[in-house]
C-alpha positions as CSV (number, residue, x, y, z in Angstrom):
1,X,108.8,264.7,128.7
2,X,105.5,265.1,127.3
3,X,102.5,262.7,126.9
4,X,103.5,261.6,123.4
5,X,107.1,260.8,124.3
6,X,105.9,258.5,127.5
7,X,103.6,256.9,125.7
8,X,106.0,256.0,122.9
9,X,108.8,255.1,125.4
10,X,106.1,252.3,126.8
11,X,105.8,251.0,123.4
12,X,108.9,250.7,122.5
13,X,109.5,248.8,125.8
14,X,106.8,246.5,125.3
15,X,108.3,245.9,121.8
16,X,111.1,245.1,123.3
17,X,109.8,242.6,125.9
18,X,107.7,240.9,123.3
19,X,110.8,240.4,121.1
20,X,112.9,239.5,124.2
21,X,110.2,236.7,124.7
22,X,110.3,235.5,121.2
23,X,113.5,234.9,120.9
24,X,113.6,233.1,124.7
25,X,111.2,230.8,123.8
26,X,113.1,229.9,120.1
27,X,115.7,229.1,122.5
28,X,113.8,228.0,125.4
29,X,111.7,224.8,124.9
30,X,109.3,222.8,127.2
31,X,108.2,219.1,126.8
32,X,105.9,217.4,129.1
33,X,105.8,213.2,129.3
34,X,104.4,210.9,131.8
35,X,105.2,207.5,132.5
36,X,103.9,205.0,135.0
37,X,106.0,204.5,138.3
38,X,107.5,201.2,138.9
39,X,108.3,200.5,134.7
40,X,111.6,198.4,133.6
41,X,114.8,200.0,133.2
42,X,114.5,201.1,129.4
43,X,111.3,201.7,129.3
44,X,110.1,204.2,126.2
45,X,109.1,207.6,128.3
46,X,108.5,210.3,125.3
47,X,110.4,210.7,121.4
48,X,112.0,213.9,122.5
49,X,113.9,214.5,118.9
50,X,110.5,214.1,117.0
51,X,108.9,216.7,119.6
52,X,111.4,219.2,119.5
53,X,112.0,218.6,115.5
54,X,115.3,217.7,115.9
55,X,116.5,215.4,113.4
56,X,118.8,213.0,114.9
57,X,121.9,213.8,113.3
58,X,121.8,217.7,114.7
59,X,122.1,215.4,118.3
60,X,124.7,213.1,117.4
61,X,126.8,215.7,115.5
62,X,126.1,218.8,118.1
63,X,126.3,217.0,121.1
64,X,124.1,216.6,124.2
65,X,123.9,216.6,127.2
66,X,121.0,215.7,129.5
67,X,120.9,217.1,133.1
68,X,118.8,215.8,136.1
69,X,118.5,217.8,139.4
70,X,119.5,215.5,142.6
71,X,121.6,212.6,142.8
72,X,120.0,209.9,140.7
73,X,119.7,210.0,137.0
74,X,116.1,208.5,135.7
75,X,116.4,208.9,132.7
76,X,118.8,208.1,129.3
77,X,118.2,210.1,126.4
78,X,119.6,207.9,123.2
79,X,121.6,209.0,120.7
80,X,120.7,207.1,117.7
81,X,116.9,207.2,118.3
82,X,116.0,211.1,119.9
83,X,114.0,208.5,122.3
84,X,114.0,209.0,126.2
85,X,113.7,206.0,128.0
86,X,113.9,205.2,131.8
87,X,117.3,204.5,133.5
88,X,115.9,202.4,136.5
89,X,113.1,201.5,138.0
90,X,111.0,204.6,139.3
91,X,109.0,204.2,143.0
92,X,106.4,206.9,143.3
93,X,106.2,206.4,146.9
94,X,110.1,206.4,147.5
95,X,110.3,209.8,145.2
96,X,106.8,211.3,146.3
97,X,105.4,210.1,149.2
98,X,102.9,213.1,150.3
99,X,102.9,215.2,147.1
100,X,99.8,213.9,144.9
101,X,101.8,215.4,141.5
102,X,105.0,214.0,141.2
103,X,107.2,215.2,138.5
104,X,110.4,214.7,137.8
105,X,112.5,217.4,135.8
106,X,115.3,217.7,133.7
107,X,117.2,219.7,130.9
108,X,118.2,219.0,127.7
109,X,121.4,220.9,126.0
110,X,121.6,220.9,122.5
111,X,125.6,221.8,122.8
112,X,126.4,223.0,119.2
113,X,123.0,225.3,118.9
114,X,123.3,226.4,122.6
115,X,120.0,225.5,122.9
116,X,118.2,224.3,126.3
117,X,114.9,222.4,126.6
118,X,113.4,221.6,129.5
119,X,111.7,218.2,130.2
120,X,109.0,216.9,133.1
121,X,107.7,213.5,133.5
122,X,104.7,213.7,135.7
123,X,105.4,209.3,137.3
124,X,101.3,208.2,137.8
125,X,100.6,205.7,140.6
126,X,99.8,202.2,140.0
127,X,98.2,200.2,142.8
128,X,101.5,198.2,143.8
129,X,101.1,198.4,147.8
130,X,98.3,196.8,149.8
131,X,96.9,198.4,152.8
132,X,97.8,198.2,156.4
133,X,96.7,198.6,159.6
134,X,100.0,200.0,162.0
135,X,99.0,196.7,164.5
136,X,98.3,193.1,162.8
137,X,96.1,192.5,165.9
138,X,94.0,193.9,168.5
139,X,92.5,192.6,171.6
140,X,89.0,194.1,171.9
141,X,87.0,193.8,175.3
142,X,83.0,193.5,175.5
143,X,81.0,192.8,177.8
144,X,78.1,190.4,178.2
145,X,75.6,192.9,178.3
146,X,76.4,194.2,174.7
147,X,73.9,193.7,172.2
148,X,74.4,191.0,169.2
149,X,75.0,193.3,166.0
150,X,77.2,196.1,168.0
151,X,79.9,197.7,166.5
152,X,83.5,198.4,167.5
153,X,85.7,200.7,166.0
154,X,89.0,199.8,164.5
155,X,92.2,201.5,163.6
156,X,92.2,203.2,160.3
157,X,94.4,201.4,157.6
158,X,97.2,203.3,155.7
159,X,98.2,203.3,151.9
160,X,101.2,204.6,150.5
161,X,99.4,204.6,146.8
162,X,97.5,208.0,145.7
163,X,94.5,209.1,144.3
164,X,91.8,206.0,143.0
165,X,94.7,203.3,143.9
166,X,94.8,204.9,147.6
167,X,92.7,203.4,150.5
168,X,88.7,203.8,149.3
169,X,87.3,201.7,151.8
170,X,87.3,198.5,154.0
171,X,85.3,196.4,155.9
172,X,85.7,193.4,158.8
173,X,85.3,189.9,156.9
């Protein structure tokens, strides 16, 4: 083949990947929400008909279906208002405890278009748990000879909470 041809060939294939792609993401469609952890069930997450420009008959009429990956389903998307709201009560801790991004993912299916959208709620910390040291007391032995003012280590302190809400700092009151 010779020179012309090849380079032809690769521009026809990178025609054909940039259509390919096109027409994924017409089909394909990503929204991105975040919600505090520990909300009431109900709670308003994200307007997912108005994002997508869906209007709220295409749902009701086409069908939906939203799917969650694991056991629990957090979320409800509602019919009449395109509006996804929590399903229960969300612990960041329980769902996250050593990941500092927790997201949550799920995917919508349009059923009459055969459309699929995917949807991530990032769940932020709030400061809901108090420090705490693994022993509520310690005995600590000095002798006589120490001088006034010394200092004595103590065990460190653990918080469940991330980022600013996490342990900064403490001090002996």
């Amino acid at each position: 083949m010779c020179a012309a041809g090849r380079r032809w060939g690769r521009r026809q294939r990178a025609l054909l990947w940039a259509v390919l792609l096109a027409a994924w993401e017409a089909a394909w469609g990503q929204l991105r929400y975040s919600v505090p952890e520990e909300m009431p069930k109900g709670s308003f997450v994200g307007d997912v008909a108005k994002d997508l420009g869906l209007q709220l008959p295409e749902l009701s009429d086409h069908g939906f279906r939203l799917i969650e990956r694991g056991k629990t389903q957090y979320f409800v998307l509602h019919e009449k208002t395109g509006h996804l709201v929590t399903a229960e009560r969300i612990d960041r801790e329980q769902l996250c405890e050593r990941v500092q991004q927790c997201v949550l993912r799920c995917e919508l299916i349009v059923e009459g278009e055969m459309k699929l959208y995917e949807i991530e709620v990032e769940i932020t910390d709030i400061n809901d748990n108090v420090p705490r040291f693994r022993e509520t007391d310690r005995e600590l032995t000095m002798i006589e000879t120490d001088s006034p003012g010394s200092r004595f280590s103590l065990p460190g302190a653990h918080d469940p909470d991330s980022g600013r809400n996490s342990l900064q700092s403490y001090d002996e009151r």
